[in-house]
C-alpha positions, 0 to 999 in steps of 0.5 A: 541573307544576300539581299540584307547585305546587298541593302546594307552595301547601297546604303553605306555607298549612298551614305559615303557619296552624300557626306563626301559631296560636301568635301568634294565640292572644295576639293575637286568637281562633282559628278552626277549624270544620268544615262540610259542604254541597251545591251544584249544582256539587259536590253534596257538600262538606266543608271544615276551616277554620283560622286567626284570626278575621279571616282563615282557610285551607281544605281542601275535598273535594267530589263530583259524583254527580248527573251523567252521570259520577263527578267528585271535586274537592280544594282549598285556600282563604282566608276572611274575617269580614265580619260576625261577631256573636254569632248570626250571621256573612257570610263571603267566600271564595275557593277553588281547586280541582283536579277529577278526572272519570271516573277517580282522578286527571285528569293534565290541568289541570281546576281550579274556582275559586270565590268565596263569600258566605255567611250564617250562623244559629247555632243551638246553642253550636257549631252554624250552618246557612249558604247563600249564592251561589257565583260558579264558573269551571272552566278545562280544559285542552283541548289533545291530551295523551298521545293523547286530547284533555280535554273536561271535562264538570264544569260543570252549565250555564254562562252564561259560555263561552270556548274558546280553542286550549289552555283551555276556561272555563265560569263559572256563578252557584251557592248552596250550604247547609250545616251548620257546626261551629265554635268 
């Protein structure tokens, strides 16, 4: 039920950002850029970004290799401009995403959100470097689901912790740096 609306969530986002390019490109300026990252939460990143200059959407991809198992993570999100200069930029984001961990696909409810701040430098025409803190909370479910019962093991450290009878939650403070390719 989650995935089916998390699948029903990316193509309503994809469908109002592909009908609202053709509005935006007589009212303002589009976005699109592509970038790829490392954190400490998913070591590796990329994401396409889309939409007008003042609000875009999402689509992520990431891994964690640098743990004891192999976990993988898609998702979706929103972005905005909070400072857009010619040399440089802030962004704030906000990203859901669904975490896989030990296998191709978690059946469990295991989602990472993220909020983001990010500092950008243009370096080239097309070309930035950014970092900036993340805010992270990863919700699993922890109740017993087809005979086993979901521990995720996604979080590297957390100073925020709550398990409760269905859901465990872990938040963390984080910083991510990238290299940006945008228009």
């Amino acid at each position: 039920m989650i995935m089916k609306t998390i699948k029903q969530c990316s193509v309503l986002l994809l469908v109002l950002m592909v009908s609202n390019l053709g509005w935006a490109q007589t009212t303002t300026s589009t976005y699109k850029a592509f970038e790829m990252s490392v954190s400490e939460g998913l070591n590796l990143q990329a994401a396409a970004k889309v939409g007008i200059k003042p609000i875009y959407g999402i689509f992520g991809i990431g891994n964690q290799f640098l743990s004891e198992n192999y976990k993988w993570a898609f998702g979706v999100g929103v972005g905005t401009h909070l400072l857009k200069q010619e040399n440089q930029s802030v962004n704030l984001e906000y990203m859901i995403y669904h975490v896989n961990e030990n296998e191709i696909w978690t059946d469990n409810f295991n989602n990472l959100q993220q909020i983001k701040l990010l500092y950008s430098k243009r370096l080239g025409e097309t070309v930035s470097i950014f970092g900036g803190p993340l805010l992270n909370l990863n919700i699993a479910e922890n109740k017993q689901v087809i005979a086993h019962t979901f521990e995720s093991t996604f979080a590297p450290y957390d100073i925020y912790s709550h398990v409760g009878d269905n859901h465990t939650a872990k938040g963390w403070i984080g910083f991510t740096l990238g290299i940006r390719f945008d228009k």
